[in-house]
N, C-alpha and C positions, 0 to 999 in steps of 0.2 A: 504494500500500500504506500502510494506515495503521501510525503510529508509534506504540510505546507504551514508556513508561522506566519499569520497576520500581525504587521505592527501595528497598534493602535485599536482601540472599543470601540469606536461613537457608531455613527452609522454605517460608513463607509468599511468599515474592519466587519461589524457586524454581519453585516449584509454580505460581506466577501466570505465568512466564517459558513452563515447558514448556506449559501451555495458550494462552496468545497466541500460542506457537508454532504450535502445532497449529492455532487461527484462523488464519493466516496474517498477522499481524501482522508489522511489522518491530521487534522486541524489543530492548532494552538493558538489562541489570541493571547500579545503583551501588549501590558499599554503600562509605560511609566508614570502618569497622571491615573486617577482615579475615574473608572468605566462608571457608567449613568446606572443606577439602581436597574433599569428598562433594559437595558443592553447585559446586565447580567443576567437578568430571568431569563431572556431569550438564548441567550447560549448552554444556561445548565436545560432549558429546556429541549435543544435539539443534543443535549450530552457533548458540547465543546468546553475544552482545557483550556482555560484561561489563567491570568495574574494582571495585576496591578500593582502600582506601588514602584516599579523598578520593570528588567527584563533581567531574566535568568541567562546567560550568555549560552551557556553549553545546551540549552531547551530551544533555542535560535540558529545557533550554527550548524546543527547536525538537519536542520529543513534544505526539503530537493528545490524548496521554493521560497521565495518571501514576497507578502504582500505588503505594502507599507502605506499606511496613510499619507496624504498629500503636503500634510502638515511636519512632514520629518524631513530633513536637507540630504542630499545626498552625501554630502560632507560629515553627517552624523557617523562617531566613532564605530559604532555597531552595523551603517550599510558601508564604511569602508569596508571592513573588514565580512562580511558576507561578500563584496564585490571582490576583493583578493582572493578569497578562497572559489569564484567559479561560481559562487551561488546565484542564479539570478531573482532582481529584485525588481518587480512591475506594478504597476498600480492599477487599482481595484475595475477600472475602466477596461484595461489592458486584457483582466482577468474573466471580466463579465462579459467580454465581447465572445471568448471562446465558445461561448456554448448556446449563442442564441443565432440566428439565420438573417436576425432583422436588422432595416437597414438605419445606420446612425445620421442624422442631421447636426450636426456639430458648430457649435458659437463660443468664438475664445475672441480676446482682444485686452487692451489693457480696460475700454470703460465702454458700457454698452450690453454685458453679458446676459445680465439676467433679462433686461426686457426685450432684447431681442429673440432671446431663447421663450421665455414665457407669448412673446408675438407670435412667432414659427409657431408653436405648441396651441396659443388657442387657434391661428387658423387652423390647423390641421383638425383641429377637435370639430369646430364648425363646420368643418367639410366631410365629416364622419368617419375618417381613417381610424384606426386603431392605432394610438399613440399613447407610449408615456413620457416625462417630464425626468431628466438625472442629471448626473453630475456633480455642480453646487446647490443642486434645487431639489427639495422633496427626497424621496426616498431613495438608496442607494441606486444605480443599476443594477448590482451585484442582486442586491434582496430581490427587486423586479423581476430579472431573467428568472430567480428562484422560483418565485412567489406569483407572478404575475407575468406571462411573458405577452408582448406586444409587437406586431407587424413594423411600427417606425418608433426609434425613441429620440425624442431630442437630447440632447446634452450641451449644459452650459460645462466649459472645458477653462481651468487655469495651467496656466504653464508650468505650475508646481506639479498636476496630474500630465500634463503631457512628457515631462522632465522622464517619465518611467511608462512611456508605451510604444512600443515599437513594431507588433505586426497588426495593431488596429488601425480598419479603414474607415474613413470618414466617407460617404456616399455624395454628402453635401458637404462643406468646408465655411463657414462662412469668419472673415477676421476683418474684424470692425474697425482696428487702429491697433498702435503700438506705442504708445509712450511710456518715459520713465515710470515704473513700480519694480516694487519687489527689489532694487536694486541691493538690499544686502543680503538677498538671498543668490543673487550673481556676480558676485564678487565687484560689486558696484560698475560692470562692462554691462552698458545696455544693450549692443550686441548679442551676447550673450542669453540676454532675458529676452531678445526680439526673435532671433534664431531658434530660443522655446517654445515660441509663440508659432514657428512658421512649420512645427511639427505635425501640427493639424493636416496637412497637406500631404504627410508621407503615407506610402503604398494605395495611392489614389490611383486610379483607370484612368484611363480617357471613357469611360461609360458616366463618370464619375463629375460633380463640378467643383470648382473653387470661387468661390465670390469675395471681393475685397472691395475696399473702399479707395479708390484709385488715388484719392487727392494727399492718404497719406504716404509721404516721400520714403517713409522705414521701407514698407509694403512694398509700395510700388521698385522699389532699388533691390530687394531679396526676389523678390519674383523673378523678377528678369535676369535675377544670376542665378536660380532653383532650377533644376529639369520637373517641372509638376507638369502629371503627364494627365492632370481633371482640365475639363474645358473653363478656362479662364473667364469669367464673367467680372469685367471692374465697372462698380457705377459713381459717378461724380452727375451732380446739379450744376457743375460749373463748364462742362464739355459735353456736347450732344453727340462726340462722336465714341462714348463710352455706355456703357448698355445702364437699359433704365427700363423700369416695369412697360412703358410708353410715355410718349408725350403726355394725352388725354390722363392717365392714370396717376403721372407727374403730377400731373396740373391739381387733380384729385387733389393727392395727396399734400398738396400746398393752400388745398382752400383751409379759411380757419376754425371753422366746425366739423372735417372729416376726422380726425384723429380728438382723442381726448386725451391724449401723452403729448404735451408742448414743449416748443423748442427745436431749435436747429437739427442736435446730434440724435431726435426722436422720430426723426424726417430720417437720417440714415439709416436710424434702426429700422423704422418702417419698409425702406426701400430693400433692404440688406433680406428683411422676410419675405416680402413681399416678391423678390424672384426666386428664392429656396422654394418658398410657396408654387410659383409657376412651374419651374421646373419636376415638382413631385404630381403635376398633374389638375392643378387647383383652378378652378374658373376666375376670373377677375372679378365678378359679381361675388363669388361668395368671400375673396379675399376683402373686399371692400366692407362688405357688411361685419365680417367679422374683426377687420382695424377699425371700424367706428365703433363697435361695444367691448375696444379693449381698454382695460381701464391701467392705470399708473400703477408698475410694481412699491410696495412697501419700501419706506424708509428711500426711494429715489423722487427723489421733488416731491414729495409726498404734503399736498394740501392738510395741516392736521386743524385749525379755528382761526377764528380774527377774535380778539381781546382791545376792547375801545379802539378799534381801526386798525388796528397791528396785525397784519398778517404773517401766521407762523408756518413756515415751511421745515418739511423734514430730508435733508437728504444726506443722509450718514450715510448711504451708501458710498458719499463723496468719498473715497479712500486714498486718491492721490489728487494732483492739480490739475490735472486734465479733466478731471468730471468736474472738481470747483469751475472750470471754465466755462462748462455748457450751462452749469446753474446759474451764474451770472449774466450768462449770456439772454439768458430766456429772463431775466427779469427785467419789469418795465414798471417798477419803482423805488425807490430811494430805500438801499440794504441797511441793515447790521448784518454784521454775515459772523458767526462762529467760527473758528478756525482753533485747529490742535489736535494734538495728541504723540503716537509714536510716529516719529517723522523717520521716513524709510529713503534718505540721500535726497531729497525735495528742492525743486527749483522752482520757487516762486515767482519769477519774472514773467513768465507766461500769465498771471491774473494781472500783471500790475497796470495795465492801462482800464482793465475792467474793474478793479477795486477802484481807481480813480475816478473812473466816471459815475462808478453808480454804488458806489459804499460812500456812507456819512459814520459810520462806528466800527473799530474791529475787534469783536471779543476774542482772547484768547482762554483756551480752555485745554490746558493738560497740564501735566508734571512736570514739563522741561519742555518753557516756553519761547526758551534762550533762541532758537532758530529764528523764530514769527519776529521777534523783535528784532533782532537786529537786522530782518531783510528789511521791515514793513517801520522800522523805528523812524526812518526820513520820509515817510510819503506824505505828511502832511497831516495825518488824518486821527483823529484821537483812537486812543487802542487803552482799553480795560484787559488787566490780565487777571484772569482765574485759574483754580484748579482744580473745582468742583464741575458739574452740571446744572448745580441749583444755582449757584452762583450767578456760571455764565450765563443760565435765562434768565435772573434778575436784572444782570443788569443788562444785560440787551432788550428786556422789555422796558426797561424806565429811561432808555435812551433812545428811544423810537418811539415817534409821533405817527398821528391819527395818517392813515395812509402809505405807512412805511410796511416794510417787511423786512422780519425777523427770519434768517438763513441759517440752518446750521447744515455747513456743507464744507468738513473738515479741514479738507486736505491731507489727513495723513489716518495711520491704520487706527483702531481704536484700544487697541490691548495695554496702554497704560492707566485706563481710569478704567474699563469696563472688558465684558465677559466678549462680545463682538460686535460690529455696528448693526446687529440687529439688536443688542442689547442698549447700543447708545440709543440709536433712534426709539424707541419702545421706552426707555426713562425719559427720552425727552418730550417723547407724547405726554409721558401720564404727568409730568409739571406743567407742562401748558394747560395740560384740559385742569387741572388745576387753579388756575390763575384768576 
């Protein structure tokens, strides 16, 4: 019986656990942090050998296989050393693709993931395919193929999980942009992290597509040095000689009651769907109807009340500066905008003509504020620092007047005040409805 060690409990371990199960592999999950009360019952109940607390080294290296959560570096001491010894280590995607037939729709990029992924997934649902939802979203693939198996799955893809898959095929491809993140998990070479990004693309067909966002220069400059052998689809608004759902469809999708996801970079998501959409077979009518009833993923720009004319927007999604970008970009009134947390190599220059024009307050909100200030310390513009959450919405509401809007759209990850930016955005709701 072959052996296989998952690193890591949450879902993604788990879910990879109860399918090697069901393969009939001999299974072991470690997770050095503490597995979720839910993820232990489910493994003594399919009879998997688990620990927490640490990894037993000799309980690890004698596996034919290692699964690793996405969350562990390759650089970690224990997958060096599985990797010198010959062991191979793939991640949970890598894993679940083995044993199902169906075909993957796949969404990686640095900003844009989940709603484009959650767009693709409700057309396809509207159109009555049999699809599931993976990835970063919902429930493993792993447990799905298990548990649930489905003719198309979408998958929202980071390059932490693509950093470990190597014979999964993407059917569709779709990579929305590439900018700076995750830089100290790439030895701060953005190359590197962009190169991760353009692995969505390997062991592709020509039966097969790739769609990109032509106007980003990362993209467009790896492509044309990549042999990708998926039919190239790039769309840009700004060239009509680059593929686009159509003109008329265009046009749609620029009126400003057809979408209720607003904003520039919600226009690419759209279009980015909307020909994965075409190409799986979709009618432009039911596309259409089903972008008009899609509604804004959680914690991205997320409308949460107005408090005496103050409007408070959620978008902790914002994890690097390039999502801060489109959230500013899409407002059209007078900011406080939030900013903080763990700042992951950050170049703030790219907001600084949009803080200029349309921020009047900058709160800051983490542990180690030292970065915000000293880029943002000469712009002119009064800056509160905090290091709370209660904090920062206090005083970002008491410095914004009737008709302003209150932003919290970080710019960096959330793991020094909170559990993840689903955790920040979800505390920052429940202050506001508060207020």
């Amino acid at each position: 019986m072959k052996r296989i060690v998952i690193l890591g409990g949450g879902e993604s371990g788990t879910g990879a656990a109860i399918l090697a199960k069901q393969q009939n592999y001999d299974v072991f999950v470690s997770d050095c942090g503490n597995i979720k009360e839910q993820y232990k019952c489910e493994l003594d109940a399919h009879g998997i050998a688990w620990e927490e607390g640490g990894h037993t080294t000799e309980l690890i290296l004698n596996a034919d296989e290692v699964v690793k959560s996405p969350g562990i570096p390759n650089s970690a001491p224990l997958i060096v050393a599985l990797t010198n010894q010959g062991t191979p280590v793939i991640s949970e995607i890598e894993f679940a693709a083995r044993f199902t037939n169906a075909q993957f729709i796949c969404i990686t990029g640095s900003n844009g993931k989940t709603t484009t992924t959650s767009l693709v997934y409700h057309i396809m649902r509207q159109a009555g395919l049999d699809v599931g939802i993976g990835g970063n979203i919902g429930q493993s693939l792993a447990r799905q193929v298990a548990q649930q198996q489905h003719n198309f799955y979408v998958l929202e893809l980071s390059s932490f999980q693509l950093d470990n898959m190597y014979k999964f095929r993407a059917h569709i491809a779709i990579l929305l942009n590439i900018t700076p993140d995750h830089l100290d998990r790439y030895e701060h070479d953005f190359m590197k992290y962009a190169r991760a990004k353009m692995r969505v693309t390997q062991n592709q067909t020509p039966d097969d597509y790739f769609i990109y966002w032509h106007d980003d220069t990362t993209i467009r400059t790896l492509t044309e040095s990549y042999d990708i052998k998926a039919q190239i689809l790039a769309f840009s608004v700004n060239d009509n000689q680059y593929e686009l759902p159509d003109h008329n469809f265009l046009s749609w999708l620029q009126k400003p009651d057809s979408l209720q996801i607003k904003g520039l970079h919600n226009l690419y998501n759209a279009i980015a769907a909307t020909l994965a959409a075409q190409k799986i077979g979709i009618d432009n009518e039911t596309i259409k109807k089903a972008l008009s009833s899609f509604k804004p993923v959680e914690h991205r720009l997320e409308y949460v009340r107005t408090v005496n004319g103050v409007r408070f927007i959620n978008d902790s999604k914002a994890t690097n500066v390039d999502s801060c970008y489109y959230a500013l970009e899409s407002m059209t009134t007078p900011v406080v905008l939030i900013l903080g947390g763990k700042d992951k190599g950050n170049d703030y220059t790219q907001i600084d003509q949009l803080v200029k024009d349309k921020v009047k307050t900058l709160v800051f909100m983490g542990l180690h504020n030292e970065p915000l200030n000293e880029h943002f310390g000469k712009a002119g513009i009064k800056i509160i620092d905090t290091n709370n959450i209660n904090d920062a919405i206090s005083a970002a509401y008491h410095n914004a007047s009737d008709g302003d809007t209150v932003l919290l759209s970080p710019c960096c990850a959330s793991f020094d005040l909170f559990k993840s930016y689903e955790d920040r955005g979800k505390q920052f709701k429940d202050i506001v409805n508060k207020l």
